[in-house]
C-alpha positions in Angstrom: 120.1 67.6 73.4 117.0 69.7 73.2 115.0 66.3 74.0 116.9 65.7 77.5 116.5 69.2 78.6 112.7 68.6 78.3 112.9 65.7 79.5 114.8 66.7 82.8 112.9 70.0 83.3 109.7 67.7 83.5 111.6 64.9 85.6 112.2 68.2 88.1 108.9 69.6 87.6 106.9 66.3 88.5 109.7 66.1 91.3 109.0 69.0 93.0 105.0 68.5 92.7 105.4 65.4 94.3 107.4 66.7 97.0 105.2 69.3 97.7 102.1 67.1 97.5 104.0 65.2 100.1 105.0 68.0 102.5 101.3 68.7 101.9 100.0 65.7 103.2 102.3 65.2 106.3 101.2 68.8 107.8 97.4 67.7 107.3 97.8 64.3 109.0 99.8 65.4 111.8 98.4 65.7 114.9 98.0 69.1 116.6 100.2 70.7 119.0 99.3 70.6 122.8 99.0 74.3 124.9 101.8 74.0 127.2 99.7 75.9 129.8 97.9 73.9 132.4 94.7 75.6 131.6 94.8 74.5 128.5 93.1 77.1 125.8 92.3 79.6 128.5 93.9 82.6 128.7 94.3 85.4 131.2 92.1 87.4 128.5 89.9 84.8 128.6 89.8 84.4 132.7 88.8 88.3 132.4 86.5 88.4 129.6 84.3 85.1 131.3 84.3 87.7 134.6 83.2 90.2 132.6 80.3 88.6 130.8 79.7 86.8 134.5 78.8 89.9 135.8 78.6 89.6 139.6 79.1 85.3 139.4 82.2 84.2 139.4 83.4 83.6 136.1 85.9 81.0 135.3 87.2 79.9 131.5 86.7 75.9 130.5 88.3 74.6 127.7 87.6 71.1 126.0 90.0 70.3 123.4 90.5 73.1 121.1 87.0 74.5 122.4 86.8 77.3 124.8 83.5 78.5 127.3 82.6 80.4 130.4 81.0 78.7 133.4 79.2 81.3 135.7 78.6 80.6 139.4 79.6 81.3 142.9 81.6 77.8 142.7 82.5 77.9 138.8 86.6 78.2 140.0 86.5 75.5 142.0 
């Protein structure tokens, strides 16, 4: 009796290592979620903190993939 226990509490044990190995695996090879907004990555913190470091150019905020920058000029919103 002592022999099945063992042998089930490893069963569950190898179980639950796999499972977790698999969970493990799925969330690393899963592809990344899209920002819903149409700017992408930019923010309205962003927008303000590219006019701030702009200083009197107009700053707007880029974003390239998960990658975020400022682009100064007079026709860096357009």
């Amino acid at each position: 009796m002592s022999r099945s226990l063992s042998y089930l509490r490893r069963g569950l044990l190898g179980v639950a290592f796999v499972g977790s190995l698999g969970f493990g695996v799925t969330q690393a090879l899963a592809s990344p979620t899209q920002v819903a907004s149409s700017g992408g990555w930019c923010t309205e913190e962003w927008e303000a903190y590219c006019d701030e470091q702009c200083g009197f150019l107009n700053g707007h905020c880029m974003s390239y993939g998960p990658y975020v920058y400022c682009e100064c000029g007079p026709d860096a919103a357009d």
